[in-house]
C-alpha positions as CSV (number, residue, x, y, z in Angstrom):
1,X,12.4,-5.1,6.3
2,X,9.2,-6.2,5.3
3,X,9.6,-7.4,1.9
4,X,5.6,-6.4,-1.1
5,X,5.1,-8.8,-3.3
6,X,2.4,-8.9,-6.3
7,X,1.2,-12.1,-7.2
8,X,-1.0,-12.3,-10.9
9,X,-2.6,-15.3,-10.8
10,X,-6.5,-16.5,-11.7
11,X,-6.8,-19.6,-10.1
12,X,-8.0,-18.6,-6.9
13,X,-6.9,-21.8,-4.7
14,X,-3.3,-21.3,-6.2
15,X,-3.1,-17.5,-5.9
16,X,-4.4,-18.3,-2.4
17,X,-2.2,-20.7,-1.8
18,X,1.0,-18.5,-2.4
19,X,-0.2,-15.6,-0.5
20,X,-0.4,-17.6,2.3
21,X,3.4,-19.0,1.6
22,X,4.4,-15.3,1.1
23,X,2.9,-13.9,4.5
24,X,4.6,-17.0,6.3
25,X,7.9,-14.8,4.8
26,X,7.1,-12.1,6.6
27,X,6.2,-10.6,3.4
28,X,2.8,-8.6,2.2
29,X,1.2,-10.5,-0.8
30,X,-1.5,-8.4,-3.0
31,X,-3.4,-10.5,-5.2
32,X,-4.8,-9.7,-8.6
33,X,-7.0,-12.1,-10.9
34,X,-6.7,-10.4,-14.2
35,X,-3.6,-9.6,-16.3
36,X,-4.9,-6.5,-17.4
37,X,-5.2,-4.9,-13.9
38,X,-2.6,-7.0,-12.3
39,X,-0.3,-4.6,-14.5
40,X,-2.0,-1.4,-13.4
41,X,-1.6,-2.5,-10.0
42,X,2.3,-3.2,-10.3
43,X,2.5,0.5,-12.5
44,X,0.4,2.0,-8.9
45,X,2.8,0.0,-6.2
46,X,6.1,-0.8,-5.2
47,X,6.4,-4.3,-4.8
48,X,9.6,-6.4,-4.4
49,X,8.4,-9.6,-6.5
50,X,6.2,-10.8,-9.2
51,X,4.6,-14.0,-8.8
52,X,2.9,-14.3,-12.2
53,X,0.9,-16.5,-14.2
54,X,0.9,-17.3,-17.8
55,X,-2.6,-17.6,-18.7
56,X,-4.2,-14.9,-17.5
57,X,-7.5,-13.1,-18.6
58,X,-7.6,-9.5,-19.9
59,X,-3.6,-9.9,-21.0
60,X,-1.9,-12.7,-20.8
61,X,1.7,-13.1,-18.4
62,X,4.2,-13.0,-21.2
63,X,2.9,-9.6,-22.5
64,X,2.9,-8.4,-18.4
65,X,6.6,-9.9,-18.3
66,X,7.0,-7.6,-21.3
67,X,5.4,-4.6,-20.3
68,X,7.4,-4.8,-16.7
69,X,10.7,-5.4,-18.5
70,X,10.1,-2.4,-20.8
71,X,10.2,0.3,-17.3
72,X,13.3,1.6,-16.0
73,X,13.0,-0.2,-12.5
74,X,13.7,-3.8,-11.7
75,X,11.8,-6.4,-9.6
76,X,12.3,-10.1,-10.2
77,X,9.8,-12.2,-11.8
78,X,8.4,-15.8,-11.0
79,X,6.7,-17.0,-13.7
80,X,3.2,-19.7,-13.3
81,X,3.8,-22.2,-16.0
82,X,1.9,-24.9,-17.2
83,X,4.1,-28.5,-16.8
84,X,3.8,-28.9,-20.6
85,X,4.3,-25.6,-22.1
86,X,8.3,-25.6,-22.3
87,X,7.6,-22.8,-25.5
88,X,6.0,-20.6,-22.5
89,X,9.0,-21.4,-20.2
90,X,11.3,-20.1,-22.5
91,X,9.9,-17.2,-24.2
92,X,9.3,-15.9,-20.2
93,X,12.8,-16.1,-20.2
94,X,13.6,-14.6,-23.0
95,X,11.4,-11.6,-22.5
96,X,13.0,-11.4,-19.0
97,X,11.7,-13.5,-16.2
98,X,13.9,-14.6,-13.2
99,X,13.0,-17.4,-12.3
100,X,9.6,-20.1,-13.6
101,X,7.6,-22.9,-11.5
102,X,5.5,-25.1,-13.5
103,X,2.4,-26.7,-11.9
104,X,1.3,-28.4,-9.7
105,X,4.3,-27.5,-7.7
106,X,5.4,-28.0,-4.1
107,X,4.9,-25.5,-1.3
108,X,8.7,-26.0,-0.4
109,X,9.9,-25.3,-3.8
110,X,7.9,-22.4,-4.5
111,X,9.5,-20.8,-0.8
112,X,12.9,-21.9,-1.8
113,X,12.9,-20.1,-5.2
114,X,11.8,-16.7,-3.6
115,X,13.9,-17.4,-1.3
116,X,16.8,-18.0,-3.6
117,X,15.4,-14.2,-5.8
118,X,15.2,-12.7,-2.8
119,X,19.2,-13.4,-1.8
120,X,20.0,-13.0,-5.4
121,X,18.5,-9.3,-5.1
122,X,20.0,-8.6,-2.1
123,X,23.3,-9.5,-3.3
124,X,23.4,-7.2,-6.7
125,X,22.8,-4.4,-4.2
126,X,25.5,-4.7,-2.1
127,X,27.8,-5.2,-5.6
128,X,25.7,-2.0,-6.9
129,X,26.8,-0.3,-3.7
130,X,30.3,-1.3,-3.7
131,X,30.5,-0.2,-7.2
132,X,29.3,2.9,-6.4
133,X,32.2,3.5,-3.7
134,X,34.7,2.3,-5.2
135,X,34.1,3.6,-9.1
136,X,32.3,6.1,-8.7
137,X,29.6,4.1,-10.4
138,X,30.8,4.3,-13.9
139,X,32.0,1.4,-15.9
140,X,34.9,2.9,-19.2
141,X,35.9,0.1,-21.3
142,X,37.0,1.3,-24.4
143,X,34.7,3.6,-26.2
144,X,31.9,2.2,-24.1
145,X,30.9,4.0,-20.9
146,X,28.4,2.5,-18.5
147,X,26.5,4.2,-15.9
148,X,25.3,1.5,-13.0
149,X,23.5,3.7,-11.3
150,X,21.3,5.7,-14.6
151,X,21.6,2.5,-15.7
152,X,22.7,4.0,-19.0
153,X,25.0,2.9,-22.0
154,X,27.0,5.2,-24.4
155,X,29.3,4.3,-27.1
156,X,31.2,7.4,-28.2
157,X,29.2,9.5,-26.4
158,X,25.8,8.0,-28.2
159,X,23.4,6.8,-25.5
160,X,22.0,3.1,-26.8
161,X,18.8,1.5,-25.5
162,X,19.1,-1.7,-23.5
163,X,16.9,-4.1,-21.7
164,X,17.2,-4.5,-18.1
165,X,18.3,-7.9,-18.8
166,X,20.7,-6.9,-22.0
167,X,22.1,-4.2,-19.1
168,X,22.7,-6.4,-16.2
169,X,24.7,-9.0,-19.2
170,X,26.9,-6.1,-20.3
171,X,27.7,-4.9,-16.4
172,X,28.0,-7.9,-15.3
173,X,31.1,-9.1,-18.3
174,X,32.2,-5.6,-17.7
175,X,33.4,-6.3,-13.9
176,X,34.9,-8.9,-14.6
177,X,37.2,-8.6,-18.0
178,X,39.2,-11.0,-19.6
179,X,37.2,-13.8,-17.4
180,X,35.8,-16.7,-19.3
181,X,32.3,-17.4,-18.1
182,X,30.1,-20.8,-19.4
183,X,26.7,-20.3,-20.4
184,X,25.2,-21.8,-17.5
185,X,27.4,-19.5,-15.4
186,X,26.0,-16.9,-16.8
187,X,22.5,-17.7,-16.0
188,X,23.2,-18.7,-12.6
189,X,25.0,-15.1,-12.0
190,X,23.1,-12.8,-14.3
191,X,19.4,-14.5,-14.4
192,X,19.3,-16.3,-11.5
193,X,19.1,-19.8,-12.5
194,X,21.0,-22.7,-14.4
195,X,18.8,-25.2,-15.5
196,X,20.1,-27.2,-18.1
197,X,18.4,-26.3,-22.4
198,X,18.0,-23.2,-21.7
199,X,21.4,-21.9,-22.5
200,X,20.3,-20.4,-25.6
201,X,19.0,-17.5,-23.8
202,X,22.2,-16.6,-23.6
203,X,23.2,-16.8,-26.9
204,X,20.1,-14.6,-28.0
205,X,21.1,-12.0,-25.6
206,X,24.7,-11.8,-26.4
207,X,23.5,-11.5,-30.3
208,X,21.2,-9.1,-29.2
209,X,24.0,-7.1,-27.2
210,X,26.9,-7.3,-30.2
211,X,24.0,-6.0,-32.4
212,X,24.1,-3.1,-30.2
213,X,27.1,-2.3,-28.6
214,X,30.0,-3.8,-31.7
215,X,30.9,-1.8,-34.6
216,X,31.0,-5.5,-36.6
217,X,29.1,-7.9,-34.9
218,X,30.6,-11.0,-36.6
219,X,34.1,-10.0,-35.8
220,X,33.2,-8.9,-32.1
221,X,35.9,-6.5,-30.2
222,X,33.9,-6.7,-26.6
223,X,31.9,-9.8,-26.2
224,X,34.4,-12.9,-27.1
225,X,33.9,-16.1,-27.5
226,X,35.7,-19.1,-26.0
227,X,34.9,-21.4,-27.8
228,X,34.4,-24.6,-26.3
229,X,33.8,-22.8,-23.5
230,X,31.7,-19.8,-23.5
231,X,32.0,-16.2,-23.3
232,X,34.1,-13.4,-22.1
233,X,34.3,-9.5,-22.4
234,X,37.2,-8.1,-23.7
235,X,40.4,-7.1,-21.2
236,X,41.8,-4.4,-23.0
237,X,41.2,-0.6,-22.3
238,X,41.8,0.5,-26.2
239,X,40.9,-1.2,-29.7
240,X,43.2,-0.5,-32.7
């Protein structure tokens, strides 16, 4: 199936550039110039991928990251970076982009990271579907009921409001209790990627998440830590 992807980009020659790269997959590119509109033309389509720059006119790409992660449905994101801005990098990661390529970069490695989204998609759907069969797509552990498919979260019957990224974290320890995962596992699985310094996006999510989800967030009774090692969700049906 013939895969849409939106790319947000200014530059002409590089926006240009990946379009062409994109149609080689098979896939249709739409290209936008402005952040601005690129956003109203995500909100109008269904697209598959977001190829998006940083510094963009009319809005720039971290607030469009934002924006995108703040919707109920979600596409991956591959983030335009400049070499030197490593504060950009990271704070497109934090706000919830997949994946980043910073400039000038090569044909070959801007194929193999779509490449790499695309298979990573492809594979939460068949766990999403297999979930579904097998659990009838809801997550119990403990007070805390999860809902893949809603993609909803209630503790004690409360509904709490996560991000998509704060939501895939919690499924994703949920499946797999009692499991000790390290930080860079957990990117490579949950985000996508593993590149080394950015483990602290992590960390920020699972503070975010105990903020949320634990009745004392200092003395956690979900989201363990092994220390030393990492993390791991709790293995035990009931808390005393």
């Amino acid at each position: 199936m013939q895969k849409n992807i939106l790319i947000i980009e200014d530059d002409p020659d590089i926006a240009n550039l990946v379009r062409l790269q994109m149609q080689d997959l098979n896939c249709q590119a739409d290209v936008v110039h402005d952040g601005l509109e690129g956003l109203k033309q995500f909100k109008a389509g269904q697209y598959d991928l977001l190829v998006l720059d940083i510094m963009l006119p009319g809005m720039d790409g971290l607030d469009v990251c934002k924006a995108i992660r703040q919707m109920e449905s979600y596409v991956p994101i591959l983030m335009l970076t400049a070499k030197s801005s490593e504060l950009d990098r990271v704070l497109g990661l934090e706000l919830g982009a997949d994946d980043y390529l910073s400039k000038p970069f090569s044909v070959m490695e801007l194929v193999a990271r779509v490449k790499a989204l695309f298979r990573r998609v492809d594979a939460l759907q068949i766990q999403h579907d297999k979930n579904t069969d097998d659990s009838n797509n809801e997550l119990c552990i403990g007070d805390i009921k999860i809902n893949q498919q809603a993609r909803t979260v209630q503790i004690k019957s409360a509904e709490i409001t996560l991000t998509a990224k704060e939501f895939d974290l919690l499924t994703y320890f949920a499946l797999h209790p009692g499991k000790v995962f390290t930080r860079t596992q957990l990117l490579d699985c949950v985000w996508g990627y593993g590149h080394d310094g950015y483990e602290h996006t992590v960390n920020s999510h699972i503070n975010r998440l105990r903020a949320k989800i634990e009745q004392n967030p200092a003395k956690p009774d979900y989201i363990l830590t092994a220390w030393g090692v990492g993390y791991k969700f709790t293995d035990k049906s009931h808390h005393e």
